[in-house]
N, C-alpha and C positions, 0 to 999 in steps of 0.2 A: 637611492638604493633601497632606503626603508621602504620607499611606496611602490616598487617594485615586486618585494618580498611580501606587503600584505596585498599587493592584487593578486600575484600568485596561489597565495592562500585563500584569500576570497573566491577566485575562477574560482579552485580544486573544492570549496564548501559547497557553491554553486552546483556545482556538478555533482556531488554528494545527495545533496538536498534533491536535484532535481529527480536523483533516479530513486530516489526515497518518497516523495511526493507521489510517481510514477507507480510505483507499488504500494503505497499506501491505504490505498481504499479495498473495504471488505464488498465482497458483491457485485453487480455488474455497476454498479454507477457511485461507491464513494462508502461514506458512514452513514448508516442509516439506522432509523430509532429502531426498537427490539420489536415493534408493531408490522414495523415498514418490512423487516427483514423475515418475519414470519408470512406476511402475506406472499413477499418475494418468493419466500420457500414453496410455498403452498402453489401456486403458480406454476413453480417449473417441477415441483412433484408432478403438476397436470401433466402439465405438457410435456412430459421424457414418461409417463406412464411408471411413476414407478412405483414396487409394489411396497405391501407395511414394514416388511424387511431395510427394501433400501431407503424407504424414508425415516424408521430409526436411526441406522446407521451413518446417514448421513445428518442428521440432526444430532446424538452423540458426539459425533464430531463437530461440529459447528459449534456446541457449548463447551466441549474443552479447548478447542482453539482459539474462540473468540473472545477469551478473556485475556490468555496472554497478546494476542496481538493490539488489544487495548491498550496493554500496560505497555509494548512495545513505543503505541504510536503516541502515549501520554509522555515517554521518556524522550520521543523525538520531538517532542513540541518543549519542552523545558532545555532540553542541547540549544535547539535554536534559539531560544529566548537568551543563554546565555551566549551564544556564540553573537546575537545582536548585542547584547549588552557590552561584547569584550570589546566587538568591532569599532561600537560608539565614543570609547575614550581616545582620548587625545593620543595616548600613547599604550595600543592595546598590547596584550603580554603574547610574547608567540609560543610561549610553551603553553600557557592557558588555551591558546588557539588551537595548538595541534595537541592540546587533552581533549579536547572538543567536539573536532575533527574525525578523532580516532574513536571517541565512543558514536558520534554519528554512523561514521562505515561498520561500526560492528553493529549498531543496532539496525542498520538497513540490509547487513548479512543474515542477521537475525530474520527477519520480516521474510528477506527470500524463501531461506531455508524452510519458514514454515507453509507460505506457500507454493512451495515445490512438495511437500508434504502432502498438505492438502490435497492437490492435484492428483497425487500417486494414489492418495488415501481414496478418489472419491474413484478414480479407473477400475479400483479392485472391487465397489459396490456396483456401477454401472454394465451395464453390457455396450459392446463395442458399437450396436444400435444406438443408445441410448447418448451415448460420450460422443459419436459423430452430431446428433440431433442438438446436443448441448452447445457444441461446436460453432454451428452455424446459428443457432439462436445468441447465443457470446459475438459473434461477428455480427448479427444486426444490433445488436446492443449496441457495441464499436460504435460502428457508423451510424445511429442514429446520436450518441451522445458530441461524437467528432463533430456533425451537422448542429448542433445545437451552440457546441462552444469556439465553431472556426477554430482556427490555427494551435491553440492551446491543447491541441492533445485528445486523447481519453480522458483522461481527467481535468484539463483544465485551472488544474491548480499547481503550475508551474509557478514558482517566484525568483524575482532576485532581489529580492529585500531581504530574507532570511528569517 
């Protein structure tokens, strides 16, 4: 019955995890250093043509967001560490488990939210030209990373190790 109740829990972490992984990464392809991520910018400033306006404003935002979402994905990497640690005892505690659990899904609530933010935030800089072109440049992105990492996703950094 116990190993029942912690696979249970294990799937439902799983599953957690995965759709946090899922949304985890900033960008089209993951975490990348503050170099990589300004080149990035630079780039698709080109290529969407946009003017000094929306690349302030789109940079404004990049630097207020992208500190909490650091701190978001720093607190998801220490949940994990401890929900492997609790997992790893003989006899792990289920309310520790589902304290665990529960800050995971709020902090993966978290992550959404601010990228649904983001997204609202950058439609109100772009014009509907520009957000179709972004659109399809994000779908090649997709499927060039998809091609690169076979079955594993967009991102590729599914686990079930935790």
């Amino acid at each position: 019955m116990k190993t029942t109740k912690v696979m249970a829990v294990t799937v439902a972490v799983a599953m957690v995890l995965s759709a946090a992984c899922a949304y985890a990464g900033e960008g089209w392809g993951g975490q990348k250093s503050e170099a990589d991520m300004k080149k990035h910018f630079d780039k698709m400033a080109e290529d969407l043509k946009l003017t000094a306006e929306q690349k302030a404003a789109l940079e404004k935002q990049r630097e207020e967001t992208g500190p909490k979402m650091k701190a978001i994905r720093e607190k998801q990497q220490v949940s994990r560490e401890q929900l492997r640690d609790e997992l790893a005892k003989a006899t792990p505690d289920k309310a520790k488990l589902a304290a665990i659990v529960e800050d995971l899904k709020n902090l993966t609530g978290e992550q959404m939210q601010m990228k649904i933010d983001k997204v609202l935030a950058m439609k109100k800089v772009l014009t509907p030209e520009q957000s179709a072109k972004m659109k399809g440049i994000m779908e090649e992105k997709k499927k060039e990373f998809k091609g690169k990492r076979g079955d594993k996703g967009d991102k590729g950094n599914h686990r079930d190790d935790f």
